[in-house]
C-alpha positions in Angstrom: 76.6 169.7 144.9 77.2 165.9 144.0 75.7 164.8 140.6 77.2 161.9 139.9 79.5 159.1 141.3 81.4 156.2 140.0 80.4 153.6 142.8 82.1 151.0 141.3 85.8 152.6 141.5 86.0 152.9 145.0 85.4 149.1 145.0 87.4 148.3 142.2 90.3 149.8 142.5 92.3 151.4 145.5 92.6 155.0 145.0 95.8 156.7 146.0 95.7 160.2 145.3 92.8 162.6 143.9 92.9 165.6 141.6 89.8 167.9 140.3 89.6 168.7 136.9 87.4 170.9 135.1 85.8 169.5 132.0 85.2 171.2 128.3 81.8 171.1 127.7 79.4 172.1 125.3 76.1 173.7 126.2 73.8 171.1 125.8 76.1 168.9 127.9 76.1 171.5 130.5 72.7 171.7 131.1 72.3 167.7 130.8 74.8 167.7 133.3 72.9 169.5 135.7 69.8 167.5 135.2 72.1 164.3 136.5 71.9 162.8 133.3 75.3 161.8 133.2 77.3 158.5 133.9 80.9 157.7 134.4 80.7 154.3 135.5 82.5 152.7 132.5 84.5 156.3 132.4 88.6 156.4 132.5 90.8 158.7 131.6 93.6 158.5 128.6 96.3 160.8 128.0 97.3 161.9 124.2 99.7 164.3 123.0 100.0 165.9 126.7 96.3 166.3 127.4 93.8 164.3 129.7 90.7 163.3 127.9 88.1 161.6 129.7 86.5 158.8 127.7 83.4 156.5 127.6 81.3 158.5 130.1 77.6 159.3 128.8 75.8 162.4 128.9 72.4 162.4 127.5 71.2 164.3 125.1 69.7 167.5 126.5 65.5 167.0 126.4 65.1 170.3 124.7 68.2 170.5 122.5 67.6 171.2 118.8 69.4 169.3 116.3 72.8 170.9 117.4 72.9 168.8 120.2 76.1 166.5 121.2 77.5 163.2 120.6 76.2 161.4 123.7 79.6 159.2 124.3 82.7 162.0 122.6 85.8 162.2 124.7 86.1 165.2 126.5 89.2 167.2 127.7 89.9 167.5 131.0 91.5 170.9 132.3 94.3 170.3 134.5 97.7 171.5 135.0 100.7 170.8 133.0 102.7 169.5 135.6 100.0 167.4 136.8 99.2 165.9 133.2 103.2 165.1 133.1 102.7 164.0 137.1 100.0 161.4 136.1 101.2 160.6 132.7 104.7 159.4 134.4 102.4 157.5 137.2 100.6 155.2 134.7 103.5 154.9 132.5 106.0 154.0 134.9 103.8 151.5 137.6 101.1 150.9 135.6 98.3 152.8 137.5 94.8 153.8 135.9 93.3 157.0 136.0 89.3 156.9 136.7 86.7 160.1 137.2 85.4 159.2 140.5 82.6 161.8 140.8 81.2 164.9 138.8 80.3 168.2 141.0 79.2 172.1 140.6 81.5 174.4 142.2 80.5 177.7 142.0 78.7 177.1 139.1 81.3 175.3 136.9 81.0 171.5 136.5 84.4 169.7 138.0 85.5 166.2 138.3 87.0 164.3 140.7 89.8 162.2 139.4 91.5 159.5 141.1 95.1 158.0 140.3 94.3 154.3 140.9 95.9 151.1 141.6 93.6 147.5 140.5 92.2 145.1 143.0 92.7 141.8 143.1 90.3 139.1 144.0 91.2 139.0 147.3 91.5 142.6 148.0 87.8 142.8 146.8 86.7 139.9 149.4 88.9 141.8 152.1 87.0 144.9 151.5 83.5 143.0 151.5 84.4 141.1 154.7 85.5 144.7 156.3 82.4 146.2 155.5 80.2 143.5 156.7 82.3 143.5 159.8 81.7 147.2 160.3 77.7 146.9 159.6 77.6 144.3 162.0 79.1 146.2 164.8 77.1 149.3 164.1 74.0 147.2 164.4 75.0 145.8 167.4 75.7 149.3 169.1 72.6 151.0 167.4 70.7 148.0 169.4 72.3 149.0 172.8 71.5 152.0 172.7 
């Protein structure tokens, strides 16, 4: 089950290969999670002494938390492998790729992310894109109105 997606990255940036991570959460961030009150739109992720954290995503405060509840922006660790923290640590070193969360899903009841190692857009990638798309819509309205 989808609960959230970064709509933006798939625009901004041209992903070339995708990982899932879990994330280590704390309870009230769980169950905030599961209410969709989470956003990684401004998320990325940074890498320090040989672990992922994922930073400047927002998860609300739970509703019915008590004063124990979390820090709405904290980084948060991402659980991956070690040889794909080395992998994408070498990746963004190296060539000068980004990694950025591109969605947040339940499988089987645990909360995962889908990251994405990423490559920037230029200007004219973006208008590329925008022309392809309206291309596509375009055709699809012309075939919708055939039939």
């Amino acid at each position: 089950m989808e609960i959230a997606t970064n709509r933006k990255a798939r625009f901004n940036y041209e992903i070339i290969e995708k990982y899932e991570a879990g994330v280590e959460l704390q309870g009230t961030e769980v169950k905030s999670c599961r209410n969709k009150s989470i956003s990684i739109a401004e998320a990325f992720v940074a890498f320090e002494s040989g672990e992922a954290w994922m930073r400047e995503s927002h998860i609300s405060p739970y509703e019915q938390g008590n004063r124990n509840n979390h820090e709405p922006k904290r980084k948060r660790r991402l659980l991956l492998h070690k040889r794909e923290i080395r992998k994408l640590m070498r990746e963004v070193e190296q060539k000068g790729l980004s990694v950025i969360p591109l969605s947040v899903h339940l499988k089987r009841g645990k909360i995962k992310i889908s990251i994405g190692l990423c490559r920037g857009k230029n200007t004219v990638d973006k208008r590329d894109s925008i022309k392809k798309r309206d291309n596509d819509r375009a055709l699809q309205r012309l075939k919708n109105k055939t039939l």
